[in-house]
Every structure is written in structure tokens, then in C-alpha cells.
C-alpha positions as protocol buffer text, in pm:
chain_id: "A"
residue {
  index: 1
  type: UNK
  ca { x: -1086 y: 3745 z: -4413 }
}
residue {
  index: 2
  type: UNK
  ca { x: -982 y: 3499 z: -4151 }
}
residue {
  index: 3
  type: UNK
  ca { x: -1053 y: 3136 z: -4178 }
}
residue {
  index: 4
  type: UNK
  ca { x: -1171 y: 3151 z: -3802 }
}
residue {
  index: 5
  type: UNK
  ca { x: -1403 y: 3387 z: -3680 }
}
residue {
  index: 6
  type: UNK
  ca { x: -1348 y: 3497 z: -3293 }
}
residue {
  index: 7
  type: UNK
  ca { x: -1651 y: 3278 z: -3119 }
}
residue {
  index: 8
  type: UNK
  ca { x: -1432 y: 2984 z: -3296 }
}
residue {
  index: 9
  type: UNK
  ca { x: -1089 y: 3085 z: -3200 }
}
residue {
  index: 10
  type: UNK
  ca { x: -1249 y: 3174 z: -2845 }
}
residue {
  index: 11
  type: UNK
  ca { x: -1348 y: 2873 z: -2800 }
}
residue {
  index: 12
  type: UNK
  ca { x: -1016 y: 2678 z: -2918 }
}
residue {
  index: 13
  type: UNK
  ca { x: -795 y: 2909 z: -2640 }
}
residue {
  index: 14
  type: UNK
  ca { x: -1073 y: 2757 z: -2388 }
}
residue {
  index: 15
  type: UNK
  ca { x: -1044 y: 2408 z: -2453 }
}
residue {
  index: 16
  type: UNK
  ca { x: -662 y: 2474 z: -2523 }
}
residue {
  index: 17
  type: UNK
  ca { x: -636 y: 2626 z: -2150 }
}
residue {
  index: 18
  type: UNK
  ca { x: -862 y: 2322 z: -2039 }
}
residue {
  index: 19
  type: UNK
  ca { x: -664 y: 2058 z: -2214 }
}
residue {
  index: 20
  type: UNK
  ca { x: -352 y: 2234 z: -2068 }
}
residue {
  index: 21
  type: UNK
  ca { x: -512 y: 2256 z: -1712 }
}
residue {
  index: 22
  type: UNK
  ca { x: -645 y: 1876 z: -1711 }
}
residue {
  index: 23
  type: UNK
  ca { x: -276 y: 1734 z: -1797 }
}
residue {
  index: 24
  type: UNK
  ca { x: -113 y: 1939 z: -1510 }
}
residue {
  index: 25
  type: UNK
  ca { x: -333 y: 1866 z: -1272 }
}
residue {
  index: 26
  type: UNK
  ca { x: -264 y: 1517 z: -1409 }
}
residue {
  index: 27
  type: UNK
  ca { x: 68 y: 1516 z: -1347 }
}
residue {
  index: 28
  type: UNK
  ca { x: 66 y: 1694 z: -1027 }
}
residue {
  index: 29
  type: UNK
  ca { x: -166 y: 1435 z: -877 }
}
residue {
  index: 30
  type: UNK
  ca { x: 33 y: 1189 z: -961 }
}
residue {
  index: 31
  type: UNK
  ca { x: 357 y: 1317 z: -877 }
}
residue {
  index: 32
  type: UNK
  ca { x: 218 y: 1385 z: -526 }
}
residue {
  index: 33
  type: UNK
  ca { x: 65 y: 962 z: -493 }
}
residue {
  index: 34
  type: UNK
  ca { x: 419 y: 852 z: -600 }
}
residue {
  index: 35
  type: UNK
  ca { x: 553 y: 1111 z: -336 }
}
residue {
  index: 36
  type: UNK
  ca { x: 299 y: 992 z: -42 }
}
residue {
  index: 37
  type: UNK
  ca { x: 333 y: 633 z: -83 }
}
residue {
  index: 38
  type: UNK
  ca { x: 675 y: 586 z: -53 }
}
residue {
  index: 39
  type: UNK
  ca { x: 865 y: 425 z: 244 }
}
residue {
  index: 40
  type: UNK
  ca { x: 1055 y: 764 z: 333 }
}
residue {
  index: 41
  type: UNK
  ca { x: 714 y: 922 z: 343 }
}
residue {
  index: 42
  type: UNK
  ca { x: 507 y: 694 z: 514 }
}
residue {
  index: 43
  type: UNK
  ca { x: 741 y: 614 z: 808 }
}
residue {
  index: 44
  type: UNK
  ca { x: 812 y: 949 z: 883 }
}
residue {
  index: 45
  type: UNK
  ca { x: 610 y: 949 z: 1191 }
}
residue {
  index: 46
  type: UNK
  ca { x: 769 y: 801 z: 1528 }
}
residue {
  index: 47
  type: UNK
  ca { x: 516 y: 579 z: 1564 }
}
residue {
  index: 48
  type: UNK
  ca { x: 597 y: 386 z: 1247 }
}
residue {
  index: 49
  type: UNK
  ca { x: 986 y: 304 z: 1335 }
}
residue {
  index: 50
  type: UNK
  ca { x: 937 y: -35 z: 1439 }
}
residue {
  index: 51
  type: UNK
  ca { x: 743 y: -46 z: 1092 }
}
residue {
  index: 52
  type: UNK
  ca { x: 1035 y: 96 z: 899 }
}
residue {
  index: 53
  type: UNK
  ca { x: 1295 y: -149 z: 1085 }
}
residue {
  index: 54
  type: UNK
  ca { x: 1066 y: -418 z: 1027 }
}
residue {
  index: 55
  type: UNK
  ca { x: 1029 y: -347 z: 651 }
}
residue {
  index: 56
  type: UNK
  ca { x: 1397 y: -264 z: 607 }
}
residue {
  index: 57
  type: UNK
  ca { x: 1460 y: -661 z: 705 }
}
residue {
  index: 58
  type: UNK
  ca { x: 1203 y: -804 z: 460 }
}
residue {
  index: 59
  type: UNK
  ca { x: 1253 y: -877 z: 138 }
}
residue {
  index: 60
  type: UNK
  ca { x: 984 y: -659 z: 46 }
}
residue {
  index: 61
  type: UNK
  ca { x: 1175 y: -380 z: 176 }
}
residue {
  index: 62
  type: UNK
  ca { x: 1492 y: -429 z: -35 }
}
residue {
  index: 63
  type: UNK
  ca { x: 1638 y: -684 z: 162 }
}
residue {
  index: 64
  type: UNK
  ca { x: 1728 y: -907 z: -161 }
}
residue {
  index: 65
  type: UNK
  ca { x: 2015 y: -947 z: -396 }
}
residue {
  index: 66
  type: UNK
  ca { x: 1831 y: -733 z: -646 }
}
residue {
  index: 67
  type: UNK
  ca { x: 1754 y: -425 z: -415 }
}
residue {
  index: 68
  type: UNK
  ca { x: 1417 y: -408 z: -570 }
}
residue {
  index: 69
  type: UNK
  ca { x: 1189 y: -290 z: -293 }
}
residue {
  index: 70
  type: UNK
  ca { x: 805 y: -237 z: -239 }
}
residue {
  index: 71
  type: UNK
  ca { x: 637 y: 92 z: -174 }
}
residue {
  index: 72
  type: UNK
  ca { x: 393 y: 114 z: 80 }
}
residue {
  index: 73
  type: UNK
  ca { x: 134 y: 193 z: -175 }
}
residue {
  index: 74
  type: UNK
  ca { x: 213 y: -136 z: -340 }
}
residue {
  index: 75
  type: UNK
  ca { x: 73 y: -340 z: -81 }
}
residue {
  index: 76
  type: UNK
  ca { x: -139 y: -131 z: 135 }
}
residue {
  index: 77
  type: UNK
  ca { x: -343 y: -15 z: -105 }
}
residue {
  index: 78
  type: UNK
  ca { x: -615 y: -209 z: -345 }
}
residue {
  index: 79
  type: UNK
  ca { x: -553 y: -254 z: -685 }
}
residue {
  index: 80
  type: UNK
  ca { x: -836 y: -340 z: -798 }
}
residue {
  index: 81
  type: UNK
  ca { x: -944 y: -47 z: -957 }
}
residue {
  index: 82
  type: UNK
  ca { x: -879 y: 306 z: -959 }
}
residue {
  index: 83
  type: UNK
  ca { x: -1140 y: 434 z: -771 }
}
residue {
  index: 84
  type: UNK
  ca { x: -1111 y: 215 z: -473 }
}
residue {
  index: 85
  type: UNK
  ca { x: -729 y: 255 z: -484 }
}
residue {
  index: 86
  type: UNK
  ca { x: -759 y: 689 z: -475 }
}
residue {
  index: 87
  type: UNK
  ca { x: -1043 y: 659 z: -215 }
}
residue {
  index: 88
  type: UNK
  ca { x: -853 y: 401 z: 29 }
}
residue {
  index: 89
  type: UNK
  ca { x: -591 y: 652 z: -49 }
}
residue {
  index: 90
  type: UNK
  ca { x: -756 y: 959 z: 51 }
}
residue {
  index: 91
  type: UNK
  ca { x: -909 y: 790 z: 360 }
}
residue {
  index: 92
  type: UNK
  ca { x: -564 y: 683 z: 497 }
}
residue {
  index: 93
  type: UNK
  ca { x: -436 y: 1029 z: 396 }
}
residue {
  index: 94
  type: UNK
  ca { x: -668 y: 1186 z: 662 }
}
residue {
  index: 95
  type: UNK
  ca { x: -681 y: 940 z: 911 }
}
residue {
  index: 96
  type: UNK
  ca { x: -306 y: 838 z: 974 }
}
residue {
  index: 97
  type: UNK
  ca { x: -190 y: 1170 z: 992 }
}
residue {
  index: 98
  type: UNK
  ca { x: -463 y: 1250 z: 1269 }
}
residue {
  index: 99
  type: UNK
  ca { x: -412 y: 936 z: 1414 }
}
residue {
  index: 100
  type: UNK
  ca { x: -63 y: 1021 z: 1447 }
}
residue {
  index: 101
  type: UNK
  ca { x: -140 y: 1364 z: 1605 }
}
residue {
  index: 102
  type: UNK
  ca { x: -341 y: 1304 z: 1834 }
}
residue {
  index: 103
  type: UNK
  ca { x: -239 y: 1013 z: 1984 }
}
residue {
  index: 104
  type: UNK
  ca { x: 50 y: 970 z: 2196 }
}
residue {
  index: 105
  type: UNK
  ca { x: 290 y: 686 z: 1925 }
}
residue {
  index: 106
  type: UNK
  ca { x: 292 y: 440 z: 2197 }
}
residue {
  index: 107
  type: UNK
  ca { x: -127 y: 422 z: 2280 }
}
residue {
  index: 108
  type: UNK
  ca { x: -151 y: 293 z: 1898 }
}
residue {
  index: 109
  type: UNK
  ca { x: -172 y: -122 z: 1938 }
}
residue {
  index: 110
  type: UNK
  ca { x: 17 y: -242 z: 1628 }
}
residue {
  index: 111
  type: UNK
  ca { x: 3 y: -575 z: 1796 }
}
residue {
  index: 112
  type: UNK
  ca { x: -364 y: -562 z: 1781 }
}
residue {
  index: 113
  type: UNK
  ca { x: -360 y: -427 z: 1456 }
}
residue {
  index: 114
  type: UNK
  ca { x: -121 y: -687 z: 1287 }
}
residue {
  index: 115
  type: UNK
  ca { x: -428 y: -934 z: 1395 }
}
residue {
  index: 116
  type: UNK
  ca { x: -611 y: -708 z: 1137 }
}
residue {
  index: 117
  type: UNK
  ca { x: -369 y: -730 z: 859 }
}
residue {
  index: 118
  type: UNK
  ca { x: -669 y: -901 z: 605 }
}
residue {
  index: 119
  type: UNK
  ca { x: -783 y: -476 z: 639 }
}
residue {
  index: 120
  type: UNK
  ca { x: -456 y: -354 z: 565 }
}
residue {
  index: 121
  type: UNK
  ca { x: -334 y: -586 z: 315 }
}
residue {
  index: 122
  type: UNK
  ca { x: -519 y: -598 z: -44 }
}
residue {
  index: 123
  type: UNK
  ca { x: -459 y: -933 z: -222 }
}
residue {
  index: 124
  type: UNK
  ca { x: -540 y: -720 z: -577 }
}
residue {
  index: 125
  type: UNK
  ca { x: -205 y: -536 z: -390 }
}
residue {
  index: 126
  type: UNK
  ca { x: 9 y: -916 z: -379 }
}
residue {
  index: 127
  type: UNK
  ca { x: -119 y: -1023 z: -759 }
}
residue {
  index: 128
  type: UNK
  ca { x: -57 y: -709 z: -851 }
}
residue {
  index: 129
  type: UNK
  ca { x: 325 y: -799 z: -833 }
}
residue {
  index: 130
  type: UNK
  ca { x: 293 y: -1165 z: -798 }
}
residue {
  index: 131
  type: UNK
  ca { x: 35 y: -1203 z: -1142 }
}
residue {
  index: 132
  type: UNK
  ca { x: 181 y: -1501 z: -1253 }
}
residue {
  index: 133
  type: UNK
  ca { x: 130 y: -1683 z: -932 }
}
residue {
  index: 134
  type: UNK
  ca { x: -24 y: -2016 z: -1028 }
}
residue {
  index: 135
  type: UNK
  ca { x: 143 y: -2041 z: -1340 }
}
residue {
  index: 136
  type: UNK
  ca { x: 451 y: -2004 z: -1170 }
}
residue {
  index: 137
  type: UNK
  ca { x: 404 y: -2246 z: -921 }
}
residue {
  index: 138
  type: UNK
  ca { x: 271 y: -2474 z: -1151 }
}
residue {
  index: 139
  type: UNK
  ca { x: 623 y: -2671 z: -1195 }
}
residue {
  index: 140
  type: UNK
  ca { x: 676 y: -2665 z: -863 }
}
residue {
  index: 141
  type: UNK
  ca { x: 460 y: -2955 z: -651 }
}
residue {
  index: 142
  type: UNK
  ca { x: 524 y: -2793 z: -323 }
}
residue {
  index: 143
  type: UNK
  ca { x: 415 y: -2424 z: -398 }
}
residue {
  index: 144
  type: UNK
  ca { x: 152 y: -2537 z: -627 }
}
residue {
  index: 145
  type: UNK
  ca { x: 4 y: -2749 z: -348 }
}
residue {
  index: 146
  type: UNK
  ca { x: 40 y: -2483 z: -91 }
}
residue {
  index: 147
  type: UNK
  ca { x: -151 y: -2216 z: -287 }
}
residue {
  index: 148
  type: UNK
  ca { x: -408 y: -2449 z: -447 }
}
residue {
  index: 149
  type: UNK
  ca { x: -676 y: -2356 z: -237 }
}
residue {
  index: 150
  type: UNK
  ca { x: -615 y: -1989 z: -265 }
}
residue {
  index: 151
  type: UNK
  ca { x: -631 y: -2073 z: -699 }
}
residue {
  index: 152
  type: UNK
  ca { x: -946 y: -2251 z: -679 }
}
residue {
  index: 153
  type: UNK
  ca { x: -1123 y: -2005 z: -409 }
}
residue {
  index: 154
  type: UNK
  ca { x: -968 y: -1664 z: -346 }
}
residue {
  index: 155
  type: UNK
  ca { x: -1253 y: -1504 z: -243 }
}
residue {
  index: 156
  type: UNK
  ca { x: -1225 y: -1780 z: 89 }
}
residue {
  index: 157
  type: UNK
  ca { x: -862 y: -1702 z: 166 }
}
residue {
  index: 158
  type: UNK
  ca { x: -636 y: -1405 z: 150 }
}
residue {
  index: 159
  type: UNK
  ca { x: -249 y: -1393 z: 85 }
}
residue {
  index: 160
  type: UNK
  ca { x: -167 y: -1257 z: 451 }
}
residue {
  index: 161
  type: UNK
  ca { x: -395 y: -1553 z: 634 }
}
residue {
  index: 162
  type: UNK
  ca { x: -77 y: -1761 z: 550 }
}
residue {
  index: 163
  type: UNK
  ca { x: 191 y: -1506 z: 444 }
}
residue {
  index: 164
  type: UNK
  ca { x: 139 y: -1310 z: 795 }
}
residue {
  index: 165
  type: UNK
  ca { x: 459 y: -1164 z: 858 }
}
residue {
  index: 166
  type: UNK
  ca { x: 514 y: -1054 z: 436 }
}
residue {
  index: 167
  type: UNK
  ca { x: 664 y: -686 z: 458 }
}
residue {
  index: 168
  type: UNK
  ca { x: 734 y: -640 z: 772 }
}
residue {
  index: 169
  type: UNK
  ca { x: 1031 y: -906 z: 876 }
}
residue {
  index: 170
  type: UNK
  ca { x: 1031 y: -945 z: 1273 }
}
residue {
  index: 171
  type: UNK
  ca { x: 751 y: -692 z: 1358 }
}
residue {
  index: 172
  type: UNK
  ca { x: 665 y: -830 z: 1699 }
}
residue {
  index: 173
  type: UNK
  ca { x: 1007 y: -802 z: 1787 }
}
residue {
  index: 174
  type: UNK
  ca { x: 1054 y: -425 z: 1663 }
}
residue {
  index: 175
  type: UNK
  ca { x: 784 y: -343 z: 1863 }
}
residue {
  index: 176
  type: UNK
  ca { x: 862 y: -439 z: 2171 }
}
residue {
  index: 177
  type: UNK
  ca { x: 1216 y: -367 z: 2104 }
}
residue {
  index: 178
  type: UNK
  ca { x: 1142 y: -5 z: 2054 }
}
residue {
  index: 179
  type: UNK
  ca { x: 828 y: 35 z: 2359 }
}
residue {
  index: 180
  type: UNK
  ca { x: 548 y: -170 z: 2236 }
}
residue {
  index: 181
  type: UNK
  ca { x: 520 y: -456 z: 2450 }
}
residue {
  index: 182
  type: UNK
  ca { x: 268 y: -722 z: 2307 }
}
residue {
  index: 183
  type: UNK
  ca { x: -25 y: -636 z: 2588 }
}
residue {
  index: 184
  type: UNK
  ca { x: -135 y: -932 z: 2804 }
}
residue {
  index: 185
  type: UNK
  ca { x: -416 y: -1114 z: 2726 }
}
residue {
  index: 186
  type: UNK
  ca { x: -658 y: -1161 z: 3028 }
}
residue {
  index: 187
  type: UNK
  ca { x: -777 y: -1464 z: 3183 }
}
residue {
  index: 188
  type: UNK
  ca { x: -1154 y: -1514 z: 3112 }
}
């Protein structure tokens, strides 16, 4: 006589198969956010070269003594919590790529859209990295001062109102270096 009868051991291959299926699905989605959020990934459109050169420069982008670098994800996506960070995620996934399709590289205003960094830029994304912050600048009058309104109202300020060109070293001049002149404002 068997210590498990079929309906039992039935039932243990199904939640075996399950347990399986849920880990490599797991592991699959994960592999493919590390994979899509990458520098090498995300700039692999034309339109985002003066983006890449940009980010290349910045210390964000490796250009430190450490060659520690920032992925794309790590700043341009909320970290807040999970299910703002995969839907912000999915909704860029769809959107850029179109975005990139159908528009000719040059008709996209990253000019206009730098002015829109606050959108882009996730300050859960900067403390994410940067946790210790105010502690940090805590021995150190000058930072401490200069962030002090940020510690004792975030929700008023953001990290890019004062940090505006953080990632992307020279942007303005990548862009119009490589075809997208800053566009002329018009007298009113």
C-alpha cells in the first residue's frame, strides 16, 4: 500500500510543475528588465546618440575613477515600489520604441523634453543610490545647507530642479552637435 494515494500525488506533480513554472518565469522576467534597462539597450536607437555621448561624459555614466556606472533603469525609473516601477516600465517599453518608429529621430525635441526632466527623473530613482544623503552631508556645512530644503520638504522640490544636467554631461551641446539645434523661441 502506498503512503500516497494518486489524487495526492496528482496534486503534488501540479503544484510541483506550478512552483517550477512561477520561478522561471521569475527569472526570465527579470533577466529580460536587467537586459532592457541597460545603456547598450536603451541607446540603441539613432535618436538617442546625443543621449549616449552625453551619458558617456557624466559621472553617472562611468566617467569616474571607480568605473561604476548607472543604468538607465536606475534613474529613469521610480523606485518607489514595485508596481509603479514594472508599470512605468511597461509604458516606456511601448511607447519609446513606437516613438522611435514612427518618427523621423530628428522631429523628437529633446530640448523641449530636458525642460521636462521632473517626468523623466524619479527622486525614489536618486535616493535610491544616494540613501544616505542627509546624513552624509551632515558634516559638511555647504552640502548640508544646499540640500536642506529638499530634507525638510521633498515633496516641494525634486533632485533634477537643481541637479539639471545629472546623467547626461553636456546634453545641449550633443544635440546640436549631432542635428538638434535648440529651436528658437518666438517673440510674443
Amino acid at each position: 500500500m502506498s503512503f500516497f494515494s494518486k489524487p495526492v500525488v496528482k496534486a503534488l506533480a501540479v503544484l510541483a510543475v506550478v512552483g517550477v513554472g512561477v520561478v522561471a518565469s521569475w527569472a526570465v522576467m527579470d533577466t529580460a528588465f536587467h537586459a532592457t534597462g541597460d545603456y547598450e539597450f536603451c541607446t540603441s536607437c539613432h535618436g538617442y546618440e546625443p543621449i549616449a555621448a552625453a551619458y558617456r561624459e557624466d559621472v553617472h555614466g562611468g566617467n569616474n575613477p571607480y568605473g561604476v556606472r548607472a543604468a538607465c533603469n536606475d534613474c529613469h525609473l521610480p523606485h518607489d515600489n514595485s508596481l509603479h516601477y514594472f508599470w512605468v516600465k511597461a509604458r516606456n517599453g511601448v511607447v519609446d520604441p513606437i516613438k522611435s518608429l514612427l518618427k523621423e529621430p530628428h522631429e523628437i525635441d529633446w530640448h523641449g523634453i530636458r525642460e521636462r526632466r521632473k517626468q523623466f527623473v524619479y527622486d525614489s530613482s536618486c535616493l535610491n543610490c544616494h540613501k544616505y544623503l542627509q546624513e552624509a552631508s551632515e558634516g559638511n556645512r555647504k552640502a548640508f545647507r544646499s540640500h536642506r530644503r529638499y530634507f525638510n520638504d521633498p515633496d516641494d522640490y525634486s533632485c533634477v530642479e537643481c541637479h539639471e544636467h545629472v546623467g547626461h554631461n553636456r546634453l545641449g551641446y550633443h544635440l546640436e552637435e549631432m542635428g538638434w539645434p535648440k529651436p528658437v523661441e518666438e517673440e510674443k
